[in-house]
N, C-alpha and C positions, 0 to 999 in steps of 0.2 A: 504494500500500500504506500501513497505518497505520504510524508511528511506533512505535518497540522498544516495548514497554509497561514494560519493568524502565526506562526511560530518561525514559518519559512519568511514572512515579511519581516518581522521583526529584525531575526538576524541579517537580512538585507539591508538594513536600517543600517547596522552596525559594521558589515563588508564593506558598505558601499563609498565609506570615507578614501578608503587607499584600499590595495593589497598590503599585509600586515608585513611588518619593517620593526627592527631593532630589537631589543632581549625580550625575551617572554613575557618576565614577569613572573614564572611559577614558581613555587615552594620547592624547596628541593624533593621532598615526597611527592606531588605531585610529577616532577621534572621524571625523578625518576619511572615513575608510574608510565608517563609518555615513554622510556623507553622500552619499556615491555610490550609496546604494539608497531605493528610495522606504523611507519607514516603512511599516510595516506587512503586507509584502509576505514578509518574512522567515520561516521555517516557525515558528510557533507552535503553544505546549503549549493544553490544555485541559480541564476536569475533563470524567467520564463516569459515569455509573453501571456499574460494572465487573458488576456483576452481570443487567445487563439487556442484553435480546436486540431487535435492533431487528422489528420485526412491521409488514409492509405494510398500508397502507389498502385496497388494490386491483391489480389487475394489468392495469389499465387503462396504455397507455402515451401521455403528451402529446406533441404534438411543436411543439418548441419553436424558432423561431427567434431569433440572437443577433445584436446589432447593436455594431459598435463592435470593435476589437483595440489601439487607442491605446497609448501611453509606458506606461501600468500594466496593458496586456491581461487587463483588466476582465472581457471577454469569454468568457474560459474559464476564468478562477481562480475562480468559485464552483463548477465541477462539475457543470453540466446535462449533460454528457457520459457521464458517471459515475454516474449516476442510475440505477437500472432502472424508472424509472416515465417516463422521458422519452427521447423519441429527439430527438437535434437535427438538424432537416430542412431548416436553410436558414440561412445567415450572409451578413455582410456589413459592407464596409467600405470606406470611400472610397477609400483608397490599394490599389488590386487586390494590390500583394504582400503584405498584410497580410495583407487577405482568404482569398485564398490559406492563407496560415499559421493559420487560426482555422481554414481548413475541415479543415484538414491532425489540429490538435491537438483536434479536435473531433469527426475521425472523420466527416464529414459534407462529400456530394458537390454539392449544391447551395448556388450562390450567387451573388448579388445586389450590383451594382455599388451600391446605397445603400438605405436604408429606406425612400425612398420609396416602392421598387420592391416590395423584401419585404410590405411592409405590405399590399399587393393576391393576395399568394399567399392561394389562401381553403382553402388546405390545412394551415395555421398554426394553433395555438390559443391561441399564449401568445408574446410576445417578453420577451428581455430588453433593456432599451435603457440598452449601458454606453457611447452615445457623451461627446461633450463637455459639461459643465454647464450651460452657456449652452444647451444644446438638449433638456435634457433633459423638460420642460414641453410644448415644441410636439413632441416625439417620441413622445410619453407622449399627448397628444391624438388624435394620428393612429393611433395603433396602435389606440386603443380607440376612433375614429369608426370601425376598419376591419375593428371585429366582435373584437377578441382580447385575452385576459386581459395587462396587464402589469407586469414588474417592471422597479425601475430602480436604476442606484447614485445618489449622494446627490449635492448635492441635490434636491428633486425642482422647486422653482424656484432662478432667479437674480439674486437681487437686484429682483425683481419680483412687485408686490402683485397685478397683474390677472392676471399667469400664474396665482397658483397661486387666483385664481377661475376662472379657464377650465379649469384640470383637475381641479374638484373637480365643477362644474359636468357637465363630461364622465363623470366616473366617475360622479354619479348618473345621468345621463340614460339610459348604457350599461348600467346594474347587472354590469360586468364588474369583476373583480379587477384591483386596485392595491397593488402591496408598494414599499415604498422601502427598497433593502439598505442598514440601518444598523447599521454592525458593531459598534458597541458594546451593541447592544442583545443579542446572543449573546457578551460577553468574559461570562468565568467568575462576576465578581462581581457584573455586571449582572443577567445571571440568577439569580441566588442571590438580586440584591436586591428583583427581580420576585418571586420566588418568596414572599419572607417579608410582602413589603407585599400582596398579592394574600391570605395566607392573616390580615394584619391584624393583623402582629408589630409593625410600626413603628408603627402608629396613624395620624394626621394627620402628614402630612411638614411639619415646620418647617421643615428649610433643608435645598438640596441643592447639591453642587459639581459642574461637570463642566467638563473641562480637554482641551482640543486642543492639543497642541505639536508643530510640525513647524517644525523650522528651516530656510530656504529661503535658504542662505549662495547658493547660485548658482541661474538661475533652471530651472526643471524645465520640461521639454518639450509640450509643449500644445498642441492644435488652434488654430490663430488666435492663440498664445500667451494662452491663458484665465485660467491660471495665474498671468502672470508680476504679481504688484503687485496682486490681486483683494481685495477686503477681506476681512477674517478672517471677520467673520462675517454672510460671504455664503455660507462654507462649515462653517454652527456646529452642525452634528447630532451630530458624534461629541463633542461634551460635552452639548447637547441633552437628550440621549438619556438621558443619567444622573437624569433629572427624568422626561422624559416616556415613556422606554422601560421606565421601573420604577414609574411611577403609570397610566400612562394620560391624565396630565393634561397643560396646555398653559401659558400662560406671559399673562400680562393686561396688565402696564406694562413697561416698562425704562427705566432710565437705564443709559448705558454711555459707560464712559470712553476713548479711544485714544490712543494712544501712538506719537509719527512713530516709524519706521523710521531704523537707521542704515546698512542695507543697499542698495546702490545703484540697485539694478534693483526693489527698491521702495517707493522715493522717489517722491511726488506726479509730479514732471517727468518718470519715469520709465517710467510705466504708462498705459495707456490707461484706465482706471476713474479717473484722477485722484484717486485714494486716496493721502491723505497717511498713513495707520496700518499699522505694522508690527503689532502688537499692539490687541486692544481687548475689556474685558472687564466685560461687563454683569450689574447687578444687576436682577432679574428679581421681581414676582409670579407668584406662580403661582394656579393657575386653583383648587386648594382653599383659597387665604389663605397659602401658605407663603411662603420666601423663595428665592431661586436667584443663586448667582455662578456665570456659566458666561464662560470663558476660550478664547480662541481665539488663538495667536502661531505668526508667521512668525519671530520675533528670536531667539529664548533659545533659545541651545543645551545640551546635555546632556541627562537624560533628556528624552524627548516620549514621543509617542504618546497614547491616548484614557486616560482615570481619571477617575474621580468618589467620591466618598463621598454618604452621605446622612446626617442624623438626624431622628427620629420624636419622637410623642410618649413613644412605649414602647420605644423603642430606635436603636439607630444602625448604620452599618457604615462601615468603612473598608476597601475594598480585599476581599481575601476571607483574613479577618483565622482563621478556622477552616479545618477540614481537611475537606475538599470530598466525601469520602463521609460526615462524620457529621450525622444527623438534626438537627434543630432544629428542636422543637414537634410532632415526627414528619416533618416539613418534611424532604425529599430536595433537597441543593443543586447536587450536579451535573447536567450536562446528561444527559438521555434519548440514547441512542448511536442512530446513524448509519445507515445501509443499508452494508454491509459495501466496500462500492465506493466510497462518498463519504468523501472525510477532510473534515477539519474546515475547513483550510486555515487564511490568515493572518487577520491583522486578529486577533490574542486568540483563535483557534480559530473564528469567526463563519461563515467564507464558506461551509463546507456546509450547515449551519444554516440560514441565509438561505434557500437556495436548497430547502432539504428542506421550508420553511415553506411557501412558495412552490407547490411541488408539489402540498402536501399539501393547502394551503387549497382549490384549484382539485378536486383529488379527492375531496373530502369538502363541497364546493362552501359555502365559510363563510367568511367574514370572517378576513383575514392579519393576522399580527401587528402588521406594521410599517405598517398600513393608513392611506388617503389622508386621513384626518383626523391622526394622528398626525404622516405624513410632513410638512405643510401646516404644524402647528403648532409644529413642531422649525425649518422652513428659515425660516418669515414671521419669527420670533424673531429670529432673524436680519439680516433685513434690516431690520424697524425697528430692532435694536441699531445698526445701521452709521446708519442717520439721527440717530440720539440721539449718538451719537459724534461726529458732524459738524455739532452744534447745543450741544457742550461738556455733553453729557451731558444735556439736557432729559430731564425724565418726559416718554415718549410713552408711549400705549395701541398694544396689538397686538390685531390680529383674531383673533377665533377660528374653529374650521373641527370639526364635528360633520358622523357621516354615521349 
């Protein structure tokens, strides 16, 4: 069910001043308490058009298989279940009691001891593959050498320049759909700021922020421990995004600074990526001349989670600095509402979003938001930042990725 709406206005009230900036504020007990949950995971608010009715594309229903129920149960937090355009007809996960449990919250009786297996059901037309990072590329391969549209969470490679030519490669060759769920690219001000650059408020984007903080005092649970000591920005889309999920564009050079860790589990000696950087935070061109500091830390505690600002030629934003039903330029800034069954979910209200784009792309058979040149150009950024970081910040060039 949706959240009170007298309760959802309210904390709109209270969003609506900035995106949130500077120390928390919390008790230590409480501080701690936040680190006992993933970030992002939490029930989050979200602007709507309160006045609009959501209206189907088709009554065509996909049937979608899900891969993956891991430490953050990826799996069913975006709501393919919840869909009325999607039936989900087949899951699957390594660990059988998991599996089990996705089949269970997912309402669906078929299932598949690993992807490998799913991926040959030719009764499938679409996966989501929420397994581990490191796989996310060669999963993402396989699914669409095996004829089916698919979606994936972030990154969409790992720390690898030829992966994400082998998946861009595959997505031409298959002409099938590719979305990478990048939840900042549905937080409230994100779309707000897509919105206004798209209708050509900001003009040419000079300079844009985006900031990932997730403090990782103790290490989080992960396949093969993937997680524990990875470099920051090997996982840099949800600040990325604040650049390329609001222009469309990509990122050309970086120098990027990093910063060792004082945390112990991830400390160089400590990890298996032999990442000496807790922190590491790259200045970026971008692909129209502009400029980009995007942030990525395991260290700093107190506020986290995803934020960005931008500023234009003709104007700037911080946060969603205005109150989320009034026009601007005639410009509607809150999001288009939902299928009455799908909530928003966490991550900034993102994960129904994703997942409705997702759908809809496929139903309306068109190019997805968060599409594999965009997904390619957010994750390689990335990983040549963590080279420039480990070369004391040299300008390196990044590739670029057009489909």
């Amino acid at each position: 069910m949706r959240p009170n709406e007298s309760r959802r206005t309210f904390l709109r009230a209270i969003a609506a001043s900035t995106c949130a900036a500077g120390a928390s504020g919390l008790s230590p007990q409480a501080s701690a308490a936040q680190e006992n949950t993933i970030q992002g995971f939490d029930d989050t608010e979200t602007t709507l058009q309160s006045d609009s009715v959501w209206q189907p594309v088709s009554e065509r229903k996909i049937r979608v298989g899900i891969a993956g129920y891991g430490v953050s149960k990826f799996g069913a937090h975006f709501g393919f279940q919840d869909h009325p355009n999607v039936e989900v007809a087949a899951v699957t996960d390594l660990i059988p009691e998991r599996c089990q449990r996705l089949a269970q919250v997912c309402g669906c009786d078929k299932t598949y001891p690993s992807l490998e297996e799913m991926v040959q059901d030719d009764s499938l037309e679409a996966i989501f593959v929420a397994t581990d990072a490191p796989s996310h590329a060669q999963h993402c391969i396989d699914v669409l050498e095996h004829g089916k549209h698919v979606c994936t969470a972030v990154p969409a490679v790992f720390g690898s320049l030829e992966d994400a030519d082998r998946v861009l490669e595959a997505v031409k060759r298959t002409g099938l759909k590719y979305m990478m769920f990048e939840t900042s690219a549905y937080h409230s001000e994100c779309y707000a700021m897509r919105v206004l650059y798209n209708a050509g408020e900001f003009g040419r984007m000079i300079y844009s922020e985006g900031e990932y903080y997730h403090h990782m005092a103790t290490p989080i649970d992960s396949f093969k421990g993937w997680r524990v000591g990875l470099p920051p920005q090997w996982y840099p889309t949800h600040s990325n995004a604040y650049y390329t999920c609001v222009t469309g564009g990509g990122f050309t050079e970086v120098s990027c600074m990093g910063i060792p860790s004082t945390i112990p589990h991830l400390q160089k000696e400590n990890n298996a990526f032999a990442n000496p950087f807790g922190t590491e935070i790259a200045l970026m061109r971008t692909s129209e001349g502009g400029m980009a500091r995007m942030a990525v830390s395991w260290d700093t505690p107190g506020n986290g989670g995803e934020m960005g600002r931008v500023r234009g030629e003709r104007g700037s934003m911080d946060g969603l600095a205005i109150a989320p039903e009034r026009k601007v330029a005639g410009l509607r800034l809150a999001k288009p509402p939902l299928p009455p069954s799908v909530d928003p979910g966490g991550h900034g209200g993102s994960h129904g979003y994703l997942m409705d784009e997702f759908v809809t792309a496929i139903l309306q058979d068109r190019t997805p938001l968060v599409n594999v040149a965009w997904a390619l150009n957010m994750s390689v950024a990335g990983v040549v930042s963590h080279q420039s970081a480990l070369k004391d910040g040299e300008l390196l060039k990044i590739p670029q990725y057009t489909i």
